[in-house]
C-alpha positions as MATLAB code, in Angstrom:
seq = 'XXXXXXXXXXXXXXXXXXXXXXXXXXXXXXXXXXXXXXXXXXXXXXXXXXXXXXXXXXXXXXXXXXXXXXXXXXXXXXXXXXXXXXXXXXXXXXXXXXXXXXXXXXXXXXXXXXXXXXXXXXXXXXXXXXXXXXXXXXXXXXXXXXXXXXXXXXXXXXXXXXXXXXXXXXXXXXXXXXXXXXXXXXXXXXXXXXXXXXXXXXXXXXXXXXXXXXXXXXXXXXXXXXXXXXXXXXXXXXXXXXX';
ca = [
      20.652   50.601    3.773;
      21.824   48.467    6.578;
      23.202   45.856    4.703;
      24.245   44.047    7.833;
      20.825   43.665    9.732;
      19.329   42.585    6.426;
      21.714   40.310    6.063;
      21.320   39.118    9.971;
      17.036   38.711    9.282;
      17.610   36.731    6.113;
      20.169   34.017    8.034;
      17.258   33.997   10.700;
      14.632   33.629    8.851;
      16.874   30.554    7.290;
      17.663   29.096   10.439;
      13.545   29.235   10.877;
      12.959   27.460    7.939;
      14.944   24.472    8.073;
      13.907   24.021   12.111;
      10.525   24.212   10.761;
      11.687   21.557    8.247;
      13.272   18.926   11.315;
      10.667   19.285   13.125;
       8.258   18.067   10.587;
      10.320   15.600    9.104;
      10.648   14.194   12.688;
       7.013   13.361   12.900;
       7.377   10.856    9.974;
       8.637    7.554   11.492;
       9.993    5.118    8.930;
      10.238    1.593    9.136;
      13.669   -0.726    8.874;
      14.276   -4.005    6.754;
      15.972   -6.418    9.042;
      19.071   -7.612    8.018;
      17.824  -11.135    7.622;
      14.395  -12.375    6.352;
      11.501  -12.899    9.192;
      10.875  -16.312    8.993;
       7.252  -15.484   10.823;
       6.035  -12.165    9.980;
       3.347   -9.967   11.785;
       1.747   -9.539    8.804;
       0.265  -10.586    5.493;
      -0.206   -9.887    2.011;
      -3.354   -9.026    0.294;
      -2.766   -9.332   -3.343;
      -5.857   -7.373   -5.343;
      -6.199   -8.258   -8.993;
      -8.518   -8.909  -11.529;
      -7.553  -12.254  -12.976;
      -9.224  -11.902  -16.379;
      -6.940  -14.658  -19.239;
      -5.326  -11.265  -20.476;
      -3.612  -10.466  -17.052;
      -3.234  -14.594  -15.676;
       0.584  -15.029  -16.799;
       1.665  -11.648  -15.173;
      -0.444  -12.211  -11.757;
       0.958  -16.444  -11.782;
       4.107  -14.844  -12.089;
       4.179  -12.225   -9.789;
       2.892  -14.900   -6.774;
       5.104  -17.446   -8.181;
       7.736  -15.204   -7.104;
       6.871  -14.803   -3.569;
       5.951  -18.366   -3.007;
       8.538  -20.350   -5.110;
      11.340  -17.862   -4.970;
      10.841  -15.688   -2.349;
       9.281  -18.421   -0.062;
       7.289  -16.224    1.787;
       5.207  -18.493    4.282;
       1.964  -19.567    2.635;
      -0.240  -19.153    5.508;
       0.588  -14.968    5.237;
      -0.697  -14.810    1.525;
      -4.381  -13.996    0.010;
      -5.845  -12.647   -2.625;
      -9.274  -10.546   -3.682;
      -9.706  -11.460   -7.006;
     -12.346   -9.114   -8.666;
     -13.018  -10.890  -11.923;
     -14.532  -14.155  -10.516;
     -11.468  -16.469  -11.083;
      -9.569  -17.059   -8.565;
      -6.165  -18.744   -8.570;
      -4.824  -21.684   -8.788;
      -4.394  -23.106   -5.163;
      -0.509  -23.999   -5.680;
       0.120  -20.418   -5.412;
      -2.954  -19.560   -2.468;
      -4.696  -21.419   -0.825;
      -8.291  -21.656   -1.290;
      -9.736  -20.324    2.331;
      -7.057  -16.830    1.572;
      -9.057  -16.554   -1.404;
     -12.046  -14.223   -1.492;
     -13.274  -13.838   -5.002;
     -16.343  -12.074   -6.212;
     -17.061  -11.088  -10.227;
     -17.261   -7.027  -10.060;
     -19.887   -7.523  -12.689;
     -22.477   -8.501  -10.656;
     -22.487   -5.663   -8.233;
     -24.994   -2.850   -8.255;
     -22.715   -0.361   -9.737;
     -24.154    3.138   -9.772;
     -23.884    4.711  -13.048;
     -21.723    7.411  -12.349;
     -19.211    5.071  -11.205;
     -18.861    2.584  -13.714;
     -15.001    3.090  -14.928;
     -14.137    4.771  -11.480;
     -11.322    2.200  -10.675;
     -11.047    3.550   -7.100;
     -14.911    2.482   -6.206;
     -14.453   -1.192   -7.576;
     -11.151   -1.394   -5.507;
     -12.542   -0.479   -2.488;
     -15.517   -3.120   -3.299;
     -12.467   -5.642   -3.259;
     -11.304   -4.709    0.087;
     -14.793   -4.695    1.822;
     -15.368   -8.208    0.060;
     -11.636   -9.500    1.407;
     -12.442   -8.058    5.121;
     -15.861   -9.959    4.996;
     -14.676  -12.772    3.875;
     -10.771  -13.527    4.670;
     -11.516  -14.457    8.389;
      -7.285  -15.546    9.020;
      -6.684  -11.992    8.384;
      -7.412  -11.164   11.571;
      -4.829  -13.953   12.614;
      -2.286  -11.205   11.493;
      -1.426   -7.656   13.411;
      -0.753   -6.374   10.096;
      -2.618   -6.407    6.491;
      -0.568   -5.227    3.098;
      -2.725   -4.553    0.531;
      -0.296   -5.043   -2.820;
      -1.263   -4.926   -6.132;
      -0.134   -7.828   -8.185;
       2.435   -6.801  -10.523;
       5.401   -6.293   -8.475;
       7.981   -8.251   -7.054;
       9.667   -7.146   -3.706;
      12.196   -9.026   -2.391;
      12.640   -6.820    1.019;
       9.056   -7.423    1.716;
       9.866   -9.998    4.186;
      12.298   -8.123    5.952;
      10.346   -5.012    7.608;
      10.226   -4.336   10.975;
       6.868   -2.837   12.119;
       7.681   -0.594   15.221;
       5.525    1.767   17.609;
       2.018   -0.147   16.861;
       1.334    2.391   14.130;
      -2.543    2.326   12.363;
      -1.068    2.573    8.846;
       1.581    2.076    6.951;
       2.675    4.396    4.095;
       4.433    3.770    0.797;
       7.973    5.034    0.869;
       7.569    6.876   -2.405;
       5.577    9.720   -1.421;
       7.889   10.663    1.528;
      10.174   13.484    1.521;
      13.305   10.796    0.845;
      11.295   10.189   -2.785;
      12.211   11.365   -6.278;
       8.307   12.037   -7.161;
       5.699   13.528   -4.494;
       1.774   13.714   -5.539;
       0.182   16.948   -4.502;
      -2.516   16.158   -2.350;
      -2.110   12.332   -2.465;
      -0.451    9.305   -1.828;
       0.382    6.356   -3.984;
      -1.398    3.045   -3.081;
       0.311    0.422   -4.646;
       1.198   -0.632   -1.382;
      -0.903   -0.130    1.541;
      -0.452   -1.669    5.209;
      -3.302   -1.423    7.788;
      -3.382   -2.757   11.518;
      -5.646   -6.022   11.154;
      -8.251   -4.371   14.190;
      -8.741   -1.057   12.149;
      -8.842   -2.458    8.615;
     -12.917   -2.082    8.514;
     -12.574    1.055   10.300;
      -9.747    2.526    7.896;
     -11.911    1.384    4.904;
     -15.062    3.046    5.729;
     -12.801    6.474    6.852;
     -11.640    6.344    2.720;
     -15.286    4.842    1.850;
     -16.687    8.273    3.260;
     -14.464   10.788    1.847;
     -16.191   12.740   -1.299;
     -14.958   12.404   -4.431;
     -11.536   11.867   -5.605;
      -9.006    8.527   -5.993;
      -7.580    6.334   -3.310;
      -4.531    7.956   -3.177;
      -6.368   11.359   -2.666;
      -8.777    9.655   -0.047;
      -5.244    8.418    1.842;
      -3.632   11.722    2.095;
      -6.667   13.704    3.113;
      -6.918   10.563    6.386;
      -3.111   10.139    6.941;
      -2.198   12.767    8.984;
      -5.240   11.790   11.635;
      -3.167    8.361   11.923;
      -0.479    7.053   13.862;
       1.497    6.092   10.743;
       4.638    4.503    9.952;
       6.446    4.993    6.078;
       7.472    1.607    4.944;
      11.320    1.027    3.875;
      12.302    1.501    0.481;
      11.615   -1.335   -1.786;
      13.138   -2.292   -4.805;
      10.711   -3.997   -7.708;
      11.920   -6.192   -9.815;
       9.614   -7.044  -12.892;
       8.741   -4.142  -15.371;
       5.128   -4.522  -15.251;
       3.846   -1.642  -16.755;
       1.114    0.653  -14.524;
      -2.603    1.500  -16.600;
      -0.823    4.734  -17.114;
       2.437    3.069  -19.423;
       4.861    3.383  -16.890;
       6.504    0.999  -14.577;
       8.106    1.856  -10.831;
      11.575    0.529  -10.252;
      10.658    0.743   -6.182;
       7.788    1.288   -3.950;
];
């Protein structure tokens, strides 16, 4: 056995592999976080929630943090509230509000419980009805029980349609197979309806599965690393220590 020429295809095939692997990971872009907080960024924050009394302390919290602590500019922060509530206006103001009671909608019965259907209810509703959205080139969708203080600090480069949550990329600890956590979601303002209906009209399966099976038809951009810093626990008991 030629030992040698065996030894020669295996290095190839090697050397194959991991050029395969650059030139993949070079079609991921990834956003920065600016050195110093934007004091007028391109984008807002769409907080979804479902302010019912059991969840109000963690949600006042969470946007007491961006507002208060954080001061990230007022104007750039709205919420679609889900349970028919709303919030008090010293933490959004009313016209970012769009609230609706999930209750009330003609829910078929195979998806009552199906978390992913109600959420993209939410969005539709906030699209319809948060006109100053549009006022923004940029639209992160966050839910409301984390507390990012980079968030104010990324730079959104090359005009891409979507922007990605850090943790699925290939720098992350934990990948999904076939999906794509949504805890944080950015969309360009001008496709938001467009990107909805795209994850509206894919069969079956959760938002993170409807994201992955759209993403790689996108001009997309993976958001920076960033660092959480409450311990509010996900519906599936655990918490994320960054997004």
């Amino acid at each position: 056995m030629n030992y040698r020429k065996i030894a020669r295809v295996v290095c190839l095939c090697l050397i194959l592999v991991l050029l395969c692997y650059l030139l993949t990971k070079k079609t991921e872009k990834y956003a920065e976080l600016s050195k110093h907080t934007l004091k007028n960024p391109n984008y807002a924050i769409l907080f979804t929630m479902y302010n019912i009394p059991e969840r109000q302390q963690m949600y006042e919290d969470v946007l007491n943090y961006y507002v208060n602590d954080l001061k990230f500019p007022k104007k750039n922060i709205f919420i679609v509230d889900s349970s028919g509530n709303g919030v008090d206006t010293k933490y959004v103001l009313k016209q970012n509000q769009a609230v609706f009671n999930q209750n009330n909608l003609n829910t078929p019965a195979d998806q009552l419980g199906n978390s992913t259907w109600f959420e993209l209810h939410s969005l539709f509703f906030a699209d319809k009805t948060l006109k100053d959205l549009k006022n923004f080139d940029y639209i992160i969708k966050l839910t409301t029980k984390y507390k990012l203080p980079g968030i104010q600090k990324i730079v959104i480069t090359d005009n891409p349609e979507i922007l990605l949550e850090y943790r699925n990329s290939g720098n992350a600890i934990r990948q999904w197979t076939n999906g794509w956590n949504t805890e944080i979601l950015g969309i360009k303002s001008n496709s938001f309806n467009k990107i909805l209906n795209e994850l509206w009209e894919v069969e079956n399966g959760n938002l993170e599965h409807r994201l992955y099976n759209i993403k790689n038809k996108k001009d997309r951009l993976i958001l920076p690393k960033l660092i959480n810093k409450t311990k509010y626990k996900r519906a599936v008991g655990d918490h994320f220590d960054y997004l």
